[in-house]
C-alpha positions as CSV (number, residue, x, y, z in Angstrom):
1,X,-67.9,123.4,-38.1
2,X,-69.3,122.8,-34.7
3,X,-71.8,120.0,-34.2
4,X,-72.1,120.1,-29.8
5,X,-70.1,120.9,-26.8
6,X,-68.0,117.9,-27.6
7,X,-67.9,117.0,-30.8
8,X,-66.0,118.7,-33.9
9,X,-66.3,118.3,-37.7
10,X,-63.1,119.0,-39.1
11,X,-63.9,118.3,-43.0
12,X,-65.7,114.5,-43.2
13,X,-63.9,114.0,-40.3
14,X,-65.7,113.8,-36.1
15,X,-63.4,114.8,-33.2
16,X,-63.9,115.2,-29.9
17,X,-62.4,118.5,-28.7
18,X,-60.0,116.9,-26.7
19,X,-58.7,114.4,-29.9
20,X,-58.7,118.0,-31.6
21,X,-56.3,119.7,-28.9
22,X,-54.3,116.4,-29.1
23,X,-53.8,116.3,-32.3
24,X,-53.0,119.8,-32.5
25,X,-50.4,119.5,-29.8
26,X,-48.6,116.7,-31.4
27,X,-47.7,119.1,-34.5
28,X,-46.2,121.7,-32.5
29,X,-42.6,122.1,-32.0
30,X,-40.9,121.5,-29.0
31,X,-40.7,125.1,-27.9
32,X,-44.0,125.5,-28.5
33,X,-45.4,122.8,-26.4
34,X,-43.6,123.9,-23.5
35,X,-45.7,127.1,-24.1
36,X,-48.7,125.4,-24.5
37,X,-48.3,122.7,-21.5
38,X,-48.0,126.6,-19.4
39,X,-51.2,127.9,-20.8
40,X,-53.0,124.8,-19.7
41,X,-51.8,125.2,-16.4
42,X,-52.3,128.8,-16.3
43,X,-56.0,127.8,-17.4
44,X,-56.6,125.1,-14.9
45,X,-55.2,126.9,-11.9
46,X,-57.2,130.5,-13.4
47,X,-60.4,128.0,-13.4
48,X,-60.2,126.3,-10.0
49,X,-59.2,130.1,-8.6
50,X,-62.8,131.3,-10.2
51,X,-64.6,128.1,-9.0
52,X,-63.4,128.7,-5.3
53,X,-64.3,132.2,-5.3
54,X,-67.2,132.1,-6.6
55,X,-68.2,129.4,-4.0
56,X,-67.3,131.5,-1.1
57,X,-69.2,134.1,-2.8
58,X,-67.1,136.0,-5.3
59,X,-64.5,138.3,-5.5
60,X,-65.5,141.6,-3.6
61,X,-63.0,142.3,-1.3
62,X,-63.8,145.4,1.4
63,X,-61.5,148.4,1.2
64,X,-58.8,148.7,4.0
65,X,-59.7,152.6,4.5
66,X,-56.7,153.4,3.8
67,X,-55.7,156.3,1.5
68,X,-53.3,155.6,-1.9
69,X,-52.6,159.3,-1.7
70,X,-50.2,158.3,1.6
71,X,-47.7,157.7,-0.8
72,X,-48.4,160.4,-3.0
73,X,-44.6,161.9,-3.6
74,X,-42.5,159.3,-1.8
75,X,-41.3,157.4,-5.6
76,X,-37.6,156.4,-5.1
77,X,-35.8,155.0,-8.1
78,X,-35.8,155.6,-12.2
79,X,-38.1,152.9,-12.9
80,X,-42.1,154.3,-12.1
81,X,-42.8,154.1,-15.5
82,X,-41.5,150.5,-16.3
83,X,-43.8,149.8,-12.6
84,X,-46.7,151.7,-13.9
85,X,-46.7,150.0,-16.8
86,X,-46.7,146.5,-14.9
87,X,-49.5,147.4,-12.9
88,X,-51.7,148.1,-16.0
89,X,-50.9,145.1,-17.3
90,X,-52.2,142.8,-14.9
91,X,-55.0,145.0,-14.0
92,X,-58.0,142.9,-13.7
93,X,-61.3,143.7,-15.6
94,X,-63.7,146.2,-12.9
């Protein structure tokens, strides 16, 4: 149940968030951590990225002019589909 911004009630219990996460982190397993201590960072450095662009005033960034279709034909190699499939996944939300 969720009493505020900060503050937790797990049970009879009140936690802060961050004694929450803490606690949390200290039952993981090892390998797990490791993936946990990489989200945070992926979070923190995602965050500050938003924070700065949104202070220079956002994310629009004007189009070169310059026509996909110029390579329209020109694949070289057996992987396009293992590309395409990459580029769909870290597609950003338009």
């Amino acid at each position: 149940m969720e009493l505020g911004l900060n503050v937790l009630q797990i049970g009879s219990e009140l936690m802060t968030v961050r004694e929450r996460l803490m606690a949390e982190i200290g039952d993981l397993p090892n390998g797990l951590v490791v993936q946990a201590l990489a989200l945070i960072q992926f979070l923190k450095v995602d965050y500050l990225r938003r924070q700065t662009a949104l202070a220079s005033g956002g994310f629009y960034r004007p189009r070169s002019g310059r026509s996909p279709l110029r390579h329209a034909g020109k694949w070289a190699g057996d992987d396009l589909l293992d590309c395409l499939d990459l580029v769909r996944s870290n597609r950003g939300i338009v």
